[in-house]
C-alpha atoms as a printed R data frame, in Angstrom:
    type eleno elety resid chain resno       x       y       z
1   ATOM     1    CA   UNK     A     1 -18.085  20.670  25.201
2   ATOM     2    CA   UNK     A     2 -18.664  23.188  22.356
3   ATOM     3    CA   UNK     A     3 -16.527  25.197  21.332
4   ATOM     4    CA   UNK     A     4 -16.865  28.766  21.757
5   ATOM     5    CA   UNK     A     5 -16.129  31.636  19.410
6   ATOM     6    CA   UNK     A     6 -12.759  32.622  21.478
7   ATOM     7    CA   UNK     A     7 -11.695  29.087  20.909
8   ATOM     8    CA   UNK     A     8 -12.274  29.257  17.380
9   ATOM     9    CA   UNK     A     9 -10.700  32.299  16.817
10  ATOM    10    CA   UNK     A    10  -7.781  30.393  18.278
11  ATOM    11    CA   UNK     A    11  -7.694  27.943  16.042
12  ATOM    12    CA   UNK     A    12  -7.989  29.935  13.200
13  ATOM    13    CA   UNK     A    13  -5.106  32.429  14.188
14  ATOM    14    CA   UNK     A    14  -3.086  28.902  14.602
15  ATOM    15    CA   UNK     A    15  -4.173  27.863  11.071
16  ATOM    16    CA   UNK     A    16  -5.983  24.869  12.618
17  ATOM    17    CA   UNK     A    17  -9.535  25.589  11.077
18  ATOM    18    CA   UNK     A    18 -11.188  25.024   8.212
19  ATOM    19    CA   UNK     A    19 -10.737  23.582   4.472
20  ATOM    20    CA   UNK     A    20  -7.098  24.737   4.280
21  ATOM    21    CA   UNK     A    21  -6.172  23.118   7.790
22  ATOM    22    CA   UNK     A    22  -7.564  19.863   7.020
23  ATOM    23    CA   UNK     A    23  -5.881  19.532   3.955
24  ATOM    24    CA   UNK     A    24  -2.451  20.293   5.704
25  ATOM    25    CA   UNK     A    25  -3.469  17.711   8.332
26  ATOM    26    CA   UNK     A    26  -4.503  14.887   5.671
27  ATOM    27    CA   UNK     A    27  -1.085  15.559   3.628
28  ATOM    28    CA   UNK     A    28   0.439  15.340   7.355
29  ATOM    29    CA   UNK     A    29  -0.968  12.036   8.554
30  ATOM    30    CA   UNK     A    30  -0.513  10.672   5.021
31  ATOM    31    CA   UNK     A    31   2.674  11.497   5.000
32  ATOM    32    CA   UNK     A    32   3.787   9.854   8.295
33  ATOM    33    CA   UNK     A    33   1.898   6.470   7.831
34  ATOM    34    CA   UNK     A    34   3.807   6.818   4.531
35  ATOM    35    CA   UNK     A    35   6.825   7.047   6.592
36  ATOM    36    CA   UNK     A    36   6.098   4.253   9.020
37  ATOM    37    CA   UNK     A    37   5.345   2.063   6.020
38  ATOM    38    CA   UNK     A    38   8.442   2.482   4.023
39  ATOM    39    CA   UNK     A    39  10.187   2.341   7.764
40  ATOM    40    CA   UNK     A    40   8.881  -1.060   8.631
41  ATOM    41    CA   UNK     A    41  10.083  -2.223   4.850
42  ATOM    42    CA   UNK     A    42  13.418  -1.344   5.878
43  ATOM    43    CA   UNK     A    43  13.392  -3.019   9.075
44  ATOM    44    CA   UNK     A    44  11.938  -6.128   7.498
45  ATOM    45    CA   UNK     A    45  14.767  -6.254   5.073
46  ATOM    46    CA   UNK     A    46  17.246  -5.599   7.778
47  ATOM    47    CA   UNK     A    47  15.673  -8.324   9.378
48  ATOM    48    CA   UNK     A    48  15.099 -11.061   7.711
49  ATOM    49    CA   UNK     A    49  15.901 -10.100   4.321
50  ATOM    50    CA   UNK     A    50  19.299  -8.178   4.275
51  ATOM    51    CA   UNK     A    51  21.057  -9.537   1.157
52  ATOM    52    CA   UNK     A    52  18.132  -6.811  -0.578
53  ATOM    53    CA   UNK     A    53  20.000  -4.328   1.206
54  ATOM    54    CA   UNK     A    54  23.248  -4.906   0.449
55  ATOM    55    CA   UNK     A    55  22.231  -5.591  -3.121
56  ATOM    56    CA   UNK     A    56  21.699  -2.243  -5.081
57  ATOM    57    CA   UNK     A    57  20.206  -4.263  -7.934
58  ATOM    58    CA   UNK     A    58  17.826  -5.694  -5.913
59  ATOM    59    CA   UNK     A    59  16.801  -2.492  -3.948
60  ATOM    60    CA   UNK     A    60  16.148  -0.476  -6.700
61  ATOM    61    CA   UNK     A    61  14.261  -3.340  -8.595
62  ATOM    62    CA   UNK     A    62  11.824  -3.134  -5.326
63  ATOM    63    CA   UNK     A    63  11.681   0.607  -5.027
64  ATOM    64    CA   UNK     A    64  11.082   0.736  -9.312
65  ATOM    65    CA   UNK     A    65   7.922  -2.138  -8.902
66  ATOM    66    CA   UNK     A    66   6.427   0.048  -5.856
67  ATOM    67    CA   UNK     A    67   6.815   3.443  -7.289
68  ATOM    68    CA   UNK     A    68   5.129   1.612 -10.957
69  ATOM    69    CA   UNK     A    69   2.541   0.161  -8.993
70  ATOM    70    CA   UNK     A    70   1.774   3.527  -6.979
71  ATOM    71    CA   UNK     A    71   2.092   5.617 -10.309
72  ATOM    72    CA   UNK     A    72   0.036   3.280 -12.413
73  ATOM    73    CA   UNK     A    73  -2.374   3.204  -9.050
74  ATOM    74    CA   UNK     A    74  -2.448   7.075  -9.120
75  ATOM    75    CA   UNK     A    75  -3.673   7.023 -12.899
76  ATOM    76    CA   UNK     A    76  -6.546   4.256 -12.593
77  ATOM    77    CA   UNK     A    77  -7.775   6.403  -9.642
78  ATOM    78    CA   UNK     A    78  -7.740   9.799 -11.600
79  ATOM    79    CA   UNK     A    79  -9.189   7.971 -14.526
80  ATOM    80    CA   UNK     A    80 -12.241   6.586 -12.738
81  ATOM    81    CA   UNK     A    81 -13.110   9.732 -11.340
82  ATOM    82    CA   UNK     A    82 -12.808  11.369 -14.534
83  ATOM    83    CA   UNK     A    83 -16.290  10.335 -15.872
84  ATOM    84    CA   UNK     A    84 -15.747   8.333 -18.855
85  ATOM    85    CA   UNK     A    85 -18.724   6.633 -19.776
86  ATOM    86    CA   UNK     A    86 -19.722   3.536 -21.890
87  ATOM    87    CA   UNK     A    87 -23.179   2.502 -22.624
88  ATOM    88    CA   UNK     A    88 -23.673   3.683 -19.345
89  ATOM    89    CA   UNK     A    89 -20.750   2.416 -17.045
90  ATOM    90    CA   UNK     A    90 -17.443   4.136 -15.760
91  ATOM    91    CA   UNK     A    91 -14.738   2.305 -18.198
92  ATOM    92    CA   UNK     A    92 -12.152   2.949 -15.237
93  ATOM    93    CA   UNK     A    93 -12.781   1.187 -12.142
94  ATOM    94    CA   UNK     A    94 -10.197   1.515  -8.651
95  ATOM    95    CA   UNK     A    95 -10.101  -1.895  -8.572
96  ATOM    96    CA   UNK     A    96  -7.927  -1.772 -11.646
97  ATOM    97    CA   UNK     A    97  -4.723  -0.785  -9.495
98  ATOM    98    CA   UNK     A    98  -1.864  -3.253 -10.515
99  ATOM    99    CA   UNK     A    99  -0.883  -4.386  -6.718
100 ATOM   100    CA   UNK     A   100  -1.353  -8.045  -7.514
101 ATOM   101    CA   UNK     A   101   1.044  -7.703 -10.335
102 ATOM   102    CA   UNK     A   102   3.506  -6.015  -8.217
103 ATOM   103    CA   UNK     A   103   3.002  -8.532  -5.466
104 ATOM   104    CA   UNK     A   104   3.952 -11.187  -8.245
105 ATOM   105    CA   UNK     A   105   6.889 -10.112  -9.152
106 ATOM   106    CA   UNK     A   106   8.202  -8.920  -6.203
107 ATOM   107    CA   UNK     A   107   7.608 -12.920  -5.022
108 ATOM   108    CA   UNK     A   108   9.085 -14.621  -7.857
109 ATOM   109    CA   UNK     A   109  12.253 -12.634  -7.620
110 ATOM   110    CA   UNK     A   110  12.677 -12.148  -3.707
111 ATOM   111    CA   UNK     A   111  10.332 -14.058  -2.035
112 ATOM   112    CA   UNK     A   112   6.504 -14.563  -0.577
113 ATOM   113    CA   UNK     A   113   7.373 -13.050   2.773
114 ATOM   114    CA   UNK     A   114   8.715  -9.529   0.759
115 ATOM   115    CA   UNK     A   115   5.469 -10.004  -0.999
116 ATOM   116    CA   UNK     A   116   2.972  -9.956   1.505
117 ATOM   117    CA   UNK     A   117   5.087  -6.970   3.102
118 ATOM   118    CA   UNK     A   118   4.706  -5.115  -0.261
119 ATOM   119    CA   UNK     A   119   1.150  -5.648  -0.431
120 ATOM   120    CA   UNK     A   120   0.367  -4.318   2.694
121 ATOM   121    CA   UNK     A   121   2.264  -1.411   2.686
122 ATOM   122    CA   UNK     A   122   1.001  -0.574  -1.267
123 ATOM   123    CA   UNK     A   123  -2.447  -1.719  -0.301
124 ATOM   124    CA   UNK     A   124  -2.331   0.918   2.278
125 ATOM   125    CA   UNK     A   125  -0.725   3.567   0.672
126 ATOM   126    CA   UNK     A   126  -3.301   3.255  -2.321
127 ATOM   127    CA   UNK     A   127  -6.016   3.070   0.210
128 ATOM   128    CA   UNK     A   128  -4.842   6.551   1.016
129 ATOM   129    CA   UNK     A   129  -4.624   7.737  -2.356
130 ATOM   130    CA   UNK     A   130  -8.684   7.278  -2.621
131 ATOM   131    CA   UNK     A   131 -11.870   8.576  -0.777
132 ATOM   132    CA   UNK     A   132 -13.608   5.350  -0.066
133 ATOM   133    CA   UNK     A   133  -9.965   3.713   1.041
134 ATOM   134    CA   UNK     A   134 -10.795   1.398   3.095
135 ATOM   135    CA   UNK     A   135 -13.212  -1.097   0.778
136 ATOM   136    CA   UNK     A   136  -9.966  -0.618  -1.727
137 ATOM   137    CA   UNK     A   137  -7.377  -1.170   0.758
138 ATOM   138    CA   UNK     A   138  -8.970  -4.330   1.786
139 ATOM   139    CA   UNK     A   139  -9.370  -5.819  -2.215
140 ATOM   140    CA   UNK     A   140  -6.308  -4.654  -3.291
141 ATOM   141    CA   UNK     A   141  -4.688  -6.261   0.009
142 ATOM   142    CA   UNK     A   142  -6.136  -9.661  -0.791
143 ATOM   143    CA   UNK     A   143  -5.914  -9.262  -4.489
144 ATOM   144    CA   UNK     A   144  -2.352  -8.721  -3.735
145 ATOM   145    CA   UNK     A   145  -2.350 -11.881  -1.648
146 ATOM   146    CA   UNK     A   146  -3.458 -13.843  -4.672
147 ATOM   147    CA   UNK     A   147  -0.880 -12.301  -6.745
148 ATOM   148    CA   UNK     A   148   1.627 -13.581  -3.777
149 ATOM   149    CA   UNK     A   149  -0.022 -17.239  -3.907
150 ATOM   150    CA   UNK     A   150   0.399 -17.337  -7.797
151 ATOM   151    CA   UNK     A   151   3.733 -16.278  -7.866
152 ATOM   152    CA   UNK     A   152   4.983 -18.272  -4.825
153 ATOM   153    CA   UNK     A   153   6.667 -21.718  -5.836
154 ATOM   154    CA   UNK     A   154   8.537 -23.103  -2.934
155 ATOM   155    CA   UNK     A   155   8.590 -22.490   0.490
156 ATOM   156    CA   UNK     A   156   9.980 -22.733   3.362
157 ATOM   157    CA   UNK     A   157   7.994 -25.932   5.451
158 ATOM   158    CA   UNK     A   158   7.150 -27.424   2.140
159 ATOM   159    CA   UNK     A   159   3.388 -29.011   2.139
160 ATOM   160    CA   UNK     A   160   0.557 -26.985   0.279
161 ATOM   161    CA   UNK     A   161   0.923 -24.279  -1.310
162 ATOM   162    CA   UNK     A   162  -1.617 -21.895   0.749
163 ATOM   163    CA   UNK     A   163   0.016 -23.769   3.716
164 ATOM   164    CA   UNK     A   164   3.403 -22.165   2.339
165 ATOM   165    CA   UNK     A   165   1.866 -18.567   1.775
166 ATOM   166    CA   UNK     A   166  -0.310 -18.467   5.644
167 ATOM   167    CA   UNK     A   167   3.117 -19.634   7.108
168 ATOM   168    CA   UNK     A   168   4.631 -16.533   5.396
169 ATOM   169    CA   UNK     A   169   1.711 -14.297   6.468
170 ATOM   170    CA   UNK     A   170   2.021 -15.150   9.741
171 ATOM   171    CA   UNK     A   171   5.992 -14.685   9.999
172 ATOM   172    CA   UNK     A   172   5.207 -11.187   8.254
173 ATOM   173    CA   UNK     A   173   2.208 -10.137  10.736
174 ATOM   174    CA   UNK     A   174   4.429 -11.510  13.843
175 ATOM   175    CA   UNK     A   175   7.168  -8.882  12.330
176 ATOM   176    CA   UNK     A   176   4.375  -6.247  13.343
């Protein structure tokens, strides 16, 4: 059904309609899958990784390498949308976030399970930082898994290495 001009008048009067109202509904759905992210972190290290909670060191090492990642994220993004040219190319590319570096270091010093988690939820939340998310949530996700497979150096079943890293995807995505 269309809608009619009474039931746009509604909407308007509710502040549900138009340019302004979007925007207050993207910063509103951004802001809860932000908060079902960063809650699903903290049931994962409740979980299966609660020695990060008790551990302030190790807490705020993980909140410092997300917030870096997101910041330095935030400032590739603004930069290749700022139109700075070379010989004819954008210098600044989104594919330049640092997630796989994040995702490194976050499975040398915890482990590849943390990782993967951190890669999602920074994959996604990058995703949302940029118009065309989805193509760059879904590099930066598996660039992030590559930063998870260099970084990772035991394991838990021993074997391969990408043996190692799907056995840790799979105890991550069975979290979910």
């Amino acid at each position: 059904d269309r809608a009619t001009p009474e039931d746009i008048y509604v909407l308007k009067e509710l502040g549900l309609y138009g340019i302004e109202a979007r925007r207050r509904l993207n910063i509103l759905g951004g802001g809860l899958v932000s908060l079902l992210l960063f809650a699903s972190v903290f049931l994962f290290m409740y979980r299966f990784r609660p020695k990060v909670l008790e551990s302030d060191s190790l807490l705020a090492m993980v909140g410092i390498v997300a917030v870096v990642s997101l910041a330095l994220s935030k400032m590739v993004l603004i930069l290749s949308h700022s139109g700075v040219y070379f010989r004819g190319m954008n210098i600044f590319s989104p594919y330049l976030c640092p997630l796989s570096t994040a995702s490194m270091l976050i499975t040398i010093l915890i482990g590849a399970d943390m990782g993967i988690l951190l890669t999602v939820v920074l994959s996604v939340l990058i995703g949302l930082m940029e118009i065309e998310g989805i193509k760059l949530t879904i590099t930066l996700f598996f660039g992030g898994l590559a930063g998870v497979m260099v970084g990772f150096s035991g394991g838990p079943r021993g074997g391969s290495l990408l043996g190692r890293v799907l056995f840790c995807a799979a105890r991550g995505l069975f979290f979910f």
